[in-house]
C-alpha positions in Angstrom: 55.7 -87.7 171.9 56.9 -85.5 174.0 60.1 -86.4 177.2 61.1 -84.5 180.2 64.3 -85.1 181.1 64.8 -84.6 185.1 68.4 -84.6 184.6 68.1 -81.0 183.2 64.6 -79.8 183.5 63.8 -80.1 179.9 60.2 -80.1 178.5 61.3 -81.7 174.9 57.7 -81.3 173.0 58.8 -82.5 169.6 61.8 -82.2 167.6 62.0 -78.7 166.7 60.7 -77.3 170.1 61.8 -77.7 173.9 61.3 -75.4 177.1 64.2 -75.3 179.3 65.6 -72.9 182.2 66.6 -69.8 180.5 65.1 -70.1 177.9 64.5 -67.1 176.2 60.2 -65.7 175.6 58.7 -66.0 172.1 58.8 -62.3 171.7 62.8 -63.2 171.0 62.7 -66.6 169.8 59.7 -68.0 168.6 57.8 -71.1 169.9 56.1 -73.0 167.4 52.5 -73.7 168.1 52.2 -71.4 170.9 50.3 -68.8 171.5 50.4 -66.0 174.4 47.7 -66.0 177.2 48.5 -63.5 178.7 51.6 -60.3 179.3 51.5 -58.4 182.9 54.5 -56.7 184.3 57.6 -58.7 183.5 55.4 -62.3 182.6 54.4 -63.4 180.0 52.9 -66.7 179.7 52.2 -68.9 176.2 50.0 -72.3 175.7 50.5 -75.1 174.3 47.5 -77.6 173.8 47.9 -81.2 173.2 51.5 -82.3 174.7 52.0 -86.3 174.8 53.8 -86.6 177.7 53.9 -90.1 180.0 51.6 -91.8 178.5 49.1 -88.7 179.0 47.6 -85.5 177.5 48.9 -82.1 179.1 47.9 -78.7 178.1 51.4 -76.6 179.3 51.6 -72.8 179.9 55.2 -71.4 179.8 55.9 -68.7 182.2 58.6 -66.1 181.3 59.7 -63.7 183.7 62.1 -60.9 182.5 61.8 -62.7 179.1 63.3 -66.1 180.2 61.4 -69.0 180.7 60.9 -69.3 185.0 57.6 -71.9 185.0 56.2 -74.6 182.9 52.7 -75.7 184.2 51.5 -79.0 183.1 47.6 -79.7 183.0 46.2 -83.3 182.5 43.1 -82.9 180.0 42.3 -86.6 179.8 42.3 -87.0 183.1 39.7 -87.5 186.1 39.6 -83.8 187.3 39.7 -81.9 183.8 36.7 -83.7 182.2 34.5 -83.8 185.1 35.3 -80.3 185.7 33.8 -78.3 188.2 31.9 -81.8 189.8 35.3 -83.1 190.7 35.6 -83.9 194.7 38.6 -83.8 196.6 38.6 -87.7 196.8 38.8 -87.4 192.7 41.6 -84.1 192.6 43.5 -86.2 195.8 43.9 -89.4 193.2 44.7 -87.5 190.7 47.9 -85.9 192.2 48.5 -89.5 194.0 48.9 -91.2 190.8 50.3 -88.2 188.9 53.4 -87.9 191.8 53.5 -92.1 191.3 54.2 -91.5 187.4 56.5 -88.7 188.0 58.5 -90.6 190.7 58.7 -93.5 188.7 59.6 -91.6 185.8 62.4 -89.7 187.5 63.6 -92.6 189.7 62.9 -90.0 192.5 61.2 -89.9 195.6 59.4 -86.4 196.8 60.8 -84.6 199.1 57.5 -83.4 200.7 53.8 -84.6 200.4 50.9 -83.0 201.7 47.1 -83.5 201.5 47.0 -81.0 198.3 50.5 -81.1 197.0 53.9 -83.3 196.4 57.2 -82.0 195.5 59.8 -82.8 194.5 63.7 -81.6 194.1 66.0 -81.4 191.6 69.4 -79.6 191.1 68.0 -77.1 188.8 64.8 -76.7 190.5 62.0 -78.2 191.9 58.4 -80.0 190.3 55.2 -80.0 192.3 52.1 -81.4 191.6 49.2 -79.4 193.0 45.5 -80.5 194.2 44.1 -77.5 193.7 40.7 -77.7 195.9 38.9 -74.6 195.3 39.8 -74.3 191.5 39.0 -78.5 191.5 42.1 -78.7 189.1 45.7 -80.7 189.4 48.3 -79.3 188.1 52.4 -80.5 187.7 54.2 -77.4 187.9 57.8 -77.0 187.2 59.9 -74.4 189.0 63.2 -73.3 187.9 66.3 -72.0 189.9 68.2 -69.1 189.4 71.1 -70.0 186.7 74.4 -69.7 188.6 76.6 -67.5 186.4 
C-alpha cells in the first residue's frame, strides 16, 4: 500500500518507487510501471493506475516540468464521481471532495487553509495539496503542488 508523507511531500507507491519534489522525469530515471500520457513543451506527464492509498484506489499522473517532477494528481477510481461518470451531480462531486479533504486532514493532522464550494487546500512547507470539484469535467481530483526547491 502506498503512504504520503505530508512531512515532505512524498508519494511512497511501493518499495522500490516514490515521487517527490525534484524528482527527476522517467526519460532520466525510470519509473517503474508508468507510462507517459503525454510530452508538450517542457511537461511531460506519466500514469500510474491502481495506487492504494488511504484506504482508497487513485489513478496518479506525475507532472514533470523541465524534467523534474512539479505535480502529482491523484484520481479516486472507486469512488462516487469516477464510476458514475458523466451522471455525477454537483451534490455527488461536492461529497466527494468533502470527505476526500476530511481523510486528508485527518491524515495530515492539518486543517485547510482555504475551502470553497469546488475546492479545499491546503499548505504545507514544501507546497501546497488541493482537492478539486471539478463541475464541468464532473471529476474530483487531489492535486499536489510543489514549491520551488530553495538552493
Amino acid at each position: 500500500m502506498a503512504a504520503f508523507d505530508f512531512l515532505t511531500g512524498t508519494l511512497s507507491i511501493d518499495e522500490s518507487r516514490s515521487l517527490s519534489r525534484g524528482r527527476p522525469s522517467p526519460d532520466e530515471s525510470p519509473l517503474a510501471g508508468a507510462r507517459e500520457l503525454a510530452k508538450y513543451g517542457d511537461w511531460e506527464n506519466y500514469g500510474i493506475e491502481n495506487v492504494k492509498l488511504w484506504g482508497k484506489t487513485f489513478a496518479v499522473t506525475a507532472r514533470f516540468c523541465n524534467r523534474k517532477l512539479a505535480m502529482v494528481d491523484l484520481v479516486w477510481v472507486d469512488g462516487v464521481a469516477k464510476k458514475v461518470d458523466w451522471s455525477a451531480t454537483e451534490d455527488d462531486l461536492v461529497k466527494e471532495k468533502k470527505k476526500l479533504s476530511k481523510l486528508i486532514a485527518t491524515e495530515a493532522q492539518s486543517p485547510c487553509v482555504s475551502s470553497t464550494i469546488g475546492a479545499d487546500t491546503f499548505v504545507f512547507n514544501w507546497g501546497t495539496l488541493t482537492v478539486h470539484a471539478d463541475l464541468r469535467s464532473t471529476i474530483v481530483t487531489t492535486s499536489v503542488a510543489y514549491s520551488d526547491e530553495k538552493a
